[in-house]
C-alpha positions in Angstrom: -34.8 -104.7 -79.5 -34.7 -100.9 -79.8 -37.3 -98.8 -79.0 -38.5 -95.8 -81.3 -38.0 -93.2 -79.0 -34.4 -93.8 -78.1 -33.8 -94.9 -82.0 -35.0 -90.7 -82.3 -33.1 -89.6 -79.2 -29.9 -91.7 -80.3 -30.1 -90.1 -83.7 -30.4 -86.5 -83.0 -27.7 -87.0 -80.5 -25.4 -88.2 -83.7 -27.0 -85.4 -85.7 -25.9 -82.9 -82.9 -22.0 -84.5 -82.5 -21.7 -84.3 -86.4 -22.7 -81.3 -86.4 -20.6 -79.7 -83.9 -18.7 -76.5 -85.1 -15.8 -77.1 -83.0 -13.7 -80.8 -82.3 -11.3 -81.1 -79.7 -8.6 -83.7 -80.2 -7.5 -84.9 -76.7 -5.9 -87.9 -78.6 -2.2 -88.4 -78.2 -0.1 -87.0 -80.2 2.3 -89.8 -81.3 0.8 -91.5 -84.2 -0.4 -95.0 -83.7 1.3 -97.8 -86.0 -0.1 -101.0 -85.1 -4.3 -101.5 -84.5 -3.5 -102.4 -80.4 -1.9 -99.1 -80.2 -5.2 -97.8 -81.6 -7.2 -99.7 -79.4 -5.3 -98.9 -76.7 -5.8 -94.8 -77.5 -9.3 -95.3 -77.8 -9.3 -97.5 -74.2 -8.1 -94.6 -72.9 -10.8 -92.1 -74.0 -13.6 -93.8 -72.7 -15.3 -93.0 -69.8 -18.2 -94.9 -68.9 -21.1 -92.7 -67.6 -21.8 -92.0 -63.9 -24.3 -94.5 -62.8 -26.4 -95.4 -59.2 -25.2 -97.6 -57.1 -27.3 -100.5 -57.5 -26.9 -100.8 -61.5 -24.5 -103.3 -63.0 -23.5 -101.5 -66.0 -23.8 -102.8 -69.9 -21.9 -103.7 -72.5 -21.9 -102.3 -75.9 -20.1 -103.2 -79.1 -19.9 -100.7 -81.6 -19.2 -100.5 -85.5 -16.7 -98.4 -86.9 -15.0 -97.4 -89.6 -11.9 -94.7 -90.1 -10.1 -92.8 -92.9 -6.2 -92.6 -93.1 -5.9 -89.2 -91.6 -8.2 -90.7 -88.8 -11.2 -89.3 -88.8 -14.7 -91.3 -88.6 -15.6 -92.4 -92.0 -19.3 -92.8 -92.4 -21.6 -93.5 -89.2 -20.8 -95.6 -86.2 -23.4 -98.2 -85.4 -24.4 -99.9 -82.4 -24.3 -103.6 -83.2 -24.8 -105.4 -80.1 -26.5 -103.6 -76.4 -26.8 -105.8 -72.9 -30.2 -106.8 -73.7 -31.4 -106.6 -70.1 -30.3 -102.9 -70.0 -33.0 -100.2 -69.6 -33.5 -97.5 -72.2 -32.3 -95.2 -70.2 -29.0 -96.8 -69.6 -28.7 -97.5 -72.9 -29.1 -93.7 -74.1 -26.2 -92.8 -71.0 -24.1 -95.4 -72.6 -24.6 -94.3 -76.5 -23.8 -90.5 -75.0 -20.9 -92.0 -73.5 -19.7 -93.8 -76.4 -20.4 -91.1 -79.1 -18.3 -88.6 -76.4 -15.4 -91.3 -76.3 -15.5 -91.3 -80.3 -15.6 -87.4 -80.3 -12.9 -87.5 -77.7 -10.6 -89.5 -79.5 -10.8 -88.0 -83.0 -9.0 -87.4 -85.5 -7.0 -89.6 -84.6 -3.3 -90.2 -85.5 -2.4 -93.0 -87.5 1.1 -93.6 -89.5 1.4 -93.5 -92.8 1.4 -97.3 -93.1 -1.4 -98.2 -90.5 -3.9 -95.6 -92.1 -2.9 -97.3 -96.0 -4.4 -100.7 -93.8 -7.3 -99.3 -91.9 -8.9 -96.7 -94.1 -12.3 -97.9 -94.7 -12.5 -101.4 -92.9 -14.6 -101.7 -90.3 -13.9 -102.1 -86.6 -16.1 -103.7 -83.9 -15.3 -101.5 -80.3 -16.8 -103.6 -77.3 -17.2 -101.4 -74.5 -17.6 -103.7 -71.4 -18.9 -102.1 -68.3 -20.8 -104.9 -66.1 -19.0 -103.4 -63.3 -20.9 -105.4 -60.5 -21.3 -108.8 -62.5 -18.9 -111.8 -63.0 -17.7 -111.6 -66.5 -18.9 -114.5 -68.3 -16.8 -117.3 -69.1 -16.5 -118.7 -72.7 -17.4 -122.3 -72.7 -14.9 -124.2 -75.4 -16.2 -127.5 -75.6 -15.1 -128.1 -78.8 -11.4 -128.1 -77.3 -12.0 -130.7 -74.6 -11.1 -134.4 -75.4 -13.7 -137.2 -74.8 -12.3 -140.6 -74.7 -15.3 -143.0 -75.5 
């Protein structure tokens, strides 16, 4: 559950990035053409915040949408935060996040994938449990049971 205050600080921090006079694309600058070559551009932007030494990171999964020329359409919105996280290490890893996004856009799409993508919605998980197993997905409705 979020807290008020980092609701306020996570909003002025998106009313300050929008804001922003100046964008620097560090994107590539060979358009993307299929959505794992956009994932894999954004992979590439992130950088997950500096943290002690005895936290075990978070993970994050965030909502976005873009338009065809790439650029952020509407507001991206955390969905899903490690819900043992403290609020401070949530706010490092919203900074982080809204850095990757500002990072990474515009960015370049082809013709074709931006006619796809414009407008739908994408879920980016940022997973940074750097210090913690990763779970592992029980699929018990795979496993055979002979009775």
């Amino acid at each position: 559950m979020l807290q008020p205050r980092s609701l306020v600080v996570f909003a002025v921090s998106l009313a300050i990035w929008f804001l922003a006079p100046v964008r620097h694309s560090r994107a590539e600058h060979l358009p993307a053409n299929t959505i794992q070559e956009m994932f894999g551009k954004l992979k590439r932007c992130w950088k997950p915040p500096v943290l002690r030494r005895s936290h075990p990171g978070m993970d994050l999964t965030v909502l976005v949408s873009f338009t065809r020329g790439g650029e952020i359409f509407g507001h991206p919105r955390i969905i899903y935060e490690s819900p043992d996280a403290t609020n401070d290490d949530r706010i490092q890893y919203r900074l982080a996040v809204m850095e990757t996004l500002q990072r990474c856009t515009p960015m370049s799409f082809t013709e074709g994938l931006g006619n796809a993508i414009a407008g739908r919605p994408f879920r980016l998980r940022f997973d940074d449990r750097r210090r913690q197993p990763k779970p592992v997905e029980r699929r018990a409705w795979l496993t055979t049971k002979i009775l």
